[in-house]
Phi, psi and omega in degrees: 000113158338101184299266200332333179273316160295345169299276158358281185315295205300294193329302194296331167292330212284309195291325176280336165272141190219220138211061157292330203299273198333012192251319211311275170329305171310292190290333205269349182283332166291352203209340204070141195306002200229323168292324168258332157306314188298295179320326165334268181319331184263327207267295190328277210297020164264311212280341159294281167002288185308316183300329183294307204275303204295328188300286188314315184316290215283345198275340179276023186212121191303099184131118180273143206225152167248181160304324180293313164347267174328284161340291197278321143012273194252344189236349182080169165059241173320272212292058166232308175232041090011272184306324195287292179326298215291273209312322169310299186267015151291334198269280192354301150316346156266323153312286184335288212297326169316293203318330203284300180297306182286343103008259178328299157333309179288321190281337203256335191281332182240353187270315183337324186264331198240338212068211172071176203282169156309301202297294183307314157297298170314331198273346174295290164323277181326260190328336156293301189290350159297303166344288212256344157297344179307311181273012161102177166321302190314282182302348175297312185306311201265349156292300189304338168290300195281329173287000164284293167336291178310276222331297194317302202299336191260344170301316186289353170267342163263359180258355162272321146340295206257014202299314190281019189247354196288078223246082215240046119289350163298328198276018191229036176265124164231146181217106193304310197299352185241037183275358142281348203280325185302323189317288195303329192274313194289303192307309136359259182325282175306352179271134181210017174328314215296331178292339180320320163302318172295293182295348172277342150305349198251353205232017171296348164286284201205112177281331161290005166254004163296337171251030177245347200261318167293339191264004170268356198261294173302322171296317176290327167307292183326309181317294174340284179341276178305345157273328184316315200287314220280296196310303207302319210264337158327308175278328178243013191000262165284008210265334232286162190248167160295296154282020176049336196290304202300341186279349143305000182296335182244029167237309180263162173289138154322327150319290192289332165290325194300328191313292167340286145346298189302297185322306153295329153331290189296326163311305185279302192304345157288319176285337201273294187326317188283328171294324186279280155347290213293319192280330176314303199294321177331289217292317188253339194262290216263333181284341175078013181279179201283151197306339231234328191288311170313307173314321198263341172298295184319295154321328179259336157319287164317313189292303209318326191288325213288314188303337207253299173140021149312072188219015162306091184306325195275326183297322169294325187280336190256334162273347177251003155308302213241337184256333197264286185308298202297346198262353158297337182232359129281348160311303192303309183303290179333323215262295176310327208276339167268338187284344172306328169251341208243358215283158184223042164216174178251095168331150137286015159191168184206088179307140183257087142274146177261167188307310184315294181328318185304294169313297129022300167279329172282326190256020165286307203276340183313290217289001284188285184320294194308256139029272190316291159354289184291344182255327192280346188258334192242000000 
């Protein structure tokens, strides 16, 4: 196996498990373990879907590109800068939502031992990972490699810790009124299209491992997830927490949370980088701004909402989960359905959708937009 295909892989797992992970458990303790396979099961294969089709897009189009890119392209304008809005705040609001937990993370693992504010840890966190997004693709791959590496290696050790504390009967608690509440968050989880572009740079040597790398990508996420779901609310059933790591505290040794902790570190910090590069390149390939001004928009956004006082994690993950992302993937569909006919390469691969599945899909993510609204308004 080709290291640019282990990059790759790794680059696209790393940016998709994130910290969407960490809502999971809390909610699968409200709706149950049978309500969240199915949302799996349903969302994994759209989000392989999504992947696919935004993959063939970027692989028919000449030329480096975002979704906005792409948007004036293939829909004009308008729908350019339409995509620039919906996709700034979305990726922003997905840096923020790292920032915050993984921020948070940092301050509970270390001010007990150094002291000092919440507010310092974070900005310890913001500032490395503004760091290593400046220099790019390259050093991202080979951090999202080793820090994947860890992520797995520190999962399995707490799930070899807490394995006799798992009780799984925690997992079967349901309450029909949250019988929705997973979609924004799961959806959330599992998205990871926006990155997609960064990996077919990493795959120029053979562009056709782009669509094993996206359906391999959503699949070890998913899996990931659901043992993630399995470990935590096993042990800590309702007692699960909102970021799940803290709610281990009355299960596990202080040692096995400080782990955890870490374990959480790497998960936003691998997202927090890919997101940020991803929103940078926007900001420099379709807006046309100077590369180091991108860098600096993209990085200073997200502190910026978190200093304004933008720092609710659950609120931030479900609007820009179910309303900002869905309204980035009917674009993406809207987009495929002109590159198809207007596109100016020949792909290295081509999806046979029939029409219906497409539309289908646009008005899945419409009614999704919608939802999401209506619960957040009432």
């Amino acid at each position: 196996m080709k290291r640019s295909f282990i990059y790759a892989l790794s680059t696209l797992v790393g940016s998709i498990i994130g910290v969407g992970l960490y809502s999971l458990p809390y909610i699968t303790a409200r709706v149950g373990i049978w309500v969240m396979l199915f949302y799996f099961l349903v969302l994994s294969l759209v989000s392989i879907l999504i992947g696919l089709i935004y993959g063939e897009v970027i692989l028919r189009t000449k030329g480096l590109h975002r979704l906005p890119g792409y948007a004036e392209k293939y829909l004009g304008l308008g729908a350019k800068r339409i995509t620039f809005l919906v996709s700034g705040l979305g990726y922003a609001g997905a840096t923020l939502a790292y920032l915050i937990v993984g921020g948070g993370f940092l301050a509970s693992l270390f001010k007990p031992i150094f002291g000092g504010s919440y507010l310092i840890y974070v900005l310890i966190y913001f500032f490395l990972g503004a760091f290593l997004i400046y220099f790019g693709i390259k050093s991202i791959a080979q951090t999202e490699f080793l820090l994947l590496f860890l992520f797995f290696a520190i999962l399995g050790f707490i799930f070899f810790r807490g394995f006799s504390l798992i009780d799984v009967n925690n997992l079967f608690a349901f309450d029909f009124k949250y019988l929705f509440l997973p979609y924004g968050a799961v959806l959330f989880s599992l998205s990871g299209a926006s990155l997609i572009p960064e990996i077919k740079e990493m795959l120029t040597d053979n562009p056709k491992n782009l669509k094993k790398v996206i359906i391999w990508s959503v699949l070890i996420s998913a899996l990931t997830y659901l043992f993630f779901i399995f470990m935590i609310l096993g042990i800590s059933g309702q007692s699960a927490s909102v970021n799940a790591i803290t709610g281990l505290s009355g299960f596990l040794s202080n040692g096995i949370v400080s782990l955890a902790l870490s374990f959480g570190i790497l998960t936003t910090f691998t997202s927090f980088l890919t997101n940020g590069l991803t929103f940078k390149k926007m900001l420099w390939y379709d807006l046309k701004l100077k590369k180091n001004l991108a860098w600096l928009i993209a990085c200073s956004v997200p502190l910026i909402l978190f200093i304004l006082g933008f720092n609710n994690f659950i609120t931030v993950v479900s609007l820009v989960g179910g309303v900002l992302m869905g309204a980035s993937l009917v674009m993406i569909t809207l987009v495929y359905l002109k590159a198809k006919t207007k596109g100016d390469k020949k792909p290295a691969y081509n999806l046979s959708l029939p029409r219906i599945l497409v539309y289908s899909l646009i008005l899945f993510f419409i009614l999704g937009i919608i939802y999401e609204i209506f619960y957040f308004i009432t």
